[in-house]
C-alpha positions as CSV (number, residue, x, y, z in Angstrom):
1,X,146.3,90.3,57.3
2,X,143.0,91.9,57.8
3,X,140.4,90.4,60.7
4,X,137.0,90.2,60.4
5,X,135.5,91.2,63.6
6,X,131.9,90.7,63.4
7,X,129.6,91.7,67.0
8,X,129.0,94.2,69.1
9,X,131.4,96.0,71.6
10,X,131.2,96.4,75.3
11,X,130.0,100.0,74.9
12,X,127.3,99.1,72.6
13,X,126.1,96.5,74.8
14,X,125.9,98.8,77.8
15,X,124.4,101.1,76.3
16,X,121.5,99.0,74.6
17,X,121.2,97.8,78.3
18,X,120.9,100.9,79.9
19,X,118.3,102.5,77.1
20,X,116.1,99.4,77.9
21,X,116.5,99.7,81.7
22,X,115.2,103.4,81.5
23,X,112.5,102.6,79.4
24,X,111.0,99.7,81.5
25,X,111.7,101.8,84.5
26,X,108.9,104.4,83.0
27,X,106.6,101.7,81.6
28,X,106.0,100.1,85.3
29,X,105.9,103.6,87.0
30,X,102.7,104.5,84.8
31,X,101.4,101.1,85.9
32,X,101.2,102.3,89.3
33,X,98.3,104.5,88.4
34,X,96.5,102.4,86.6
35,X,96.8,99.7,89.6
36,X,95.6,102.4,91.7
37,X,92.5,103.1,89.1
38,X,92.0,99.8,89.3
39,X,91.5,98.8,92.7
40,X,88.8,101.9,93.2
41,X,86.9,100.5,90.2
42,X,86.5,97.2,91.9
43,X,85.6,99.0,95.2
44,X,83.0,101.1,93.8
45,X,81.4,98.3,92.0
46,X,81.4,96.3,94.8
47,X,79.8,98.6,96.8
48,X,76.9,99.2,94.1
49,X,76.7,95.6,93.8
50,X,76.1,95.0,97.7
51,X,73.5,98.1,97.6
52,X,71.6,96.0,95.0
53,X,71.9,92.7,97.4
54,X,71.0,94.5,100.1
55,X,67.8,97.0,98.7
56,X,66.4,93.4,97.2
57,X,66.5,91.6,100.8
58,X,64.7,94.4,102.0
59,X,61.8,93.2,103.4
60,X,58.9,94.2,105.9
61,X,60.2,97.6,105.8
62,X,63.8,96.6,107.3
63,X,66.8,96.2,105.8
64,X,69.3,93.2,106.8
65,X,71.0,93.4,110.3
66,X,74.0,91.6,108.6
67,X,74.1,90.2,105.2
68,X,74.7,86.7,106.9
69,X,71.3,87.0,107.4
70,X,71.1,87.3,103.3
71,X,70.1,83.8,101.6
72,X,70.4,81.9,98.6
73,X,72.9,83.7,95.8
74,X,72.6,86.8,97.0
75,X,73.7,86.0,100.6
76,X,76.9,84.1,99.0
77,X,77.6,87.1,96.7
78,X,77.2,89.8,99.3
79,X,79.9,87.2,102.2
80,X,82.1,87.4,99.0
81,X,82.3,91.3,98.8
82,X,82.7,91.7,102.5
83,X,85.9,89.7,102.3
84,X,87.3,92.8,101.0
85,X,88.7,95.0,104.2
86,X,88.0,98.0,102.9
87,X,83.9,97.5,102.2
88,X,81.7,97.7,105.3
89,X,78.2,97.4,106.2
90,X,76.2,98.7,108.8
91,X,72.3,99.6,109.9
92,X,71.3,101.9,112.3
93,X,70.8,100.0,115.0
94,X,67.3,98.7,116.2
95,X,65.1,99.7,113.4
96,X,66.6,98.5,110.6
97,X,65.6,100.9,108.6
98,X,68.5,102.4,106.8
99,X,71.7,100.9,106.0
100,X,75.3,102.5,105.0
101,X,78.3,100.5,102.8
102,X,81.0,102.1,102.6
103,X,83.8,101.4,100.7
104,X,87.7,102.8,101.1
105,X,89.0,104.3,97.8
106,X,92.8,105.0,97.5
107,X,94.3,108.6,96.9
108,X,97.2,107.9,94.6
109,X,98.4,104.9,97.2
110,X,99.5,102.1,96.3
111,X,99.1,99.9,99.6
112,X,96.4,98.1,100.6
113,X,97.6,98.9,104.3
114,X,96.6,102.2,104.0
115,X,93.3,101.9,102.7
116,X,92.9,99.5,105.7
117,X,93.4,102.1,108.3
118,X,91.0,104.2,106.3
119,X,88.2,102.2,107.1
120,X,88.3,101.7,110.8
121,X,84.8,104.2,111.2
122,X,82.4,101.8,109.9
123,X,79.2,103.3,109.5
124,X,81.0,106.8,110.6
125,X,83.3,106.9,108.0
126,X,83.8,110.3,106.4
127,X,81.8,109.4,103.4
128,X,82.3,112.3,100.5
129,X,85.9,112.9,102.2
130,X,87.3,111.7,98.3
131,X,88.8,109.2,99.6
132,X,85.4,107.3,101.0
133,X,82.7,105.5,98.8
134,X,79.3,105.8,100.2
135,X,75.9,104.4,99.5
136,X,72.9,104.0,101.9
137,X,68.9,104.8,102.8
């Protein structure tokens, strides 16, 4: 009597499983790059975006104290963008006559805590440190 086995084996099956789990296990690590990539590209275009808000609310030779003091559009574009932890802005003081956003890029991290820490400088962040986006008069 001969059987007809039709189907896969135990050893075919594991390792079908196995050459998928390896191959998704080096798709998502490349992902963490381009998360990474990601993230700065949305920083740095925030921060150009604010530099626009802010250089149009210029006004009487003074910039904005604070862009809560920015109305209209703008003013709810520019609260939007300082939602984001790692954007700040700042003037220099009393004159209002130069501003500085900066905006915390990440260095191959992949934690938002990180780039939170970053940040804690303000207006005395090390801007050009490659790990600092800075814009300003």
């Amino acid at each position: 009597m001969k059987k007809n086995l039709k189907g896969f084996t135990l050893v075919e099956m594991l390792i079908v499983i196995s050459i998928i789990a390896i191959l998704s296990g080096a798709i998502l690590a490349g992902m963490g790059s381009s998360r990474s990539k990601a993230r700065n590209a949305r920083v740095t275009s925030d921060v150009n975006t604010l530099q626009l808000i802010v250089e149009n609310a210029y006004a009487d030779g003074k910039y904005p104290a604070d862009v809560a003091a920015i109305t209209g559009t703008d003013g709810v574009k520019a609260a939007n963008i300082l939602k984001n932890p790692n954007i700040t802005y700042c003037t220099d003081g009393s004159t209002y006559t130069s501003y500085r956003i900066a905006g915390v890029l990440e260095a191959g991290k992949d934690t938002d805590e990180t780039m939170k820490s970053s940040i804690t400088g303000g207006c005395n962040a090390n801007c050009g440190t490659g790990t600092t986006f800075c814009v300003g008069e």
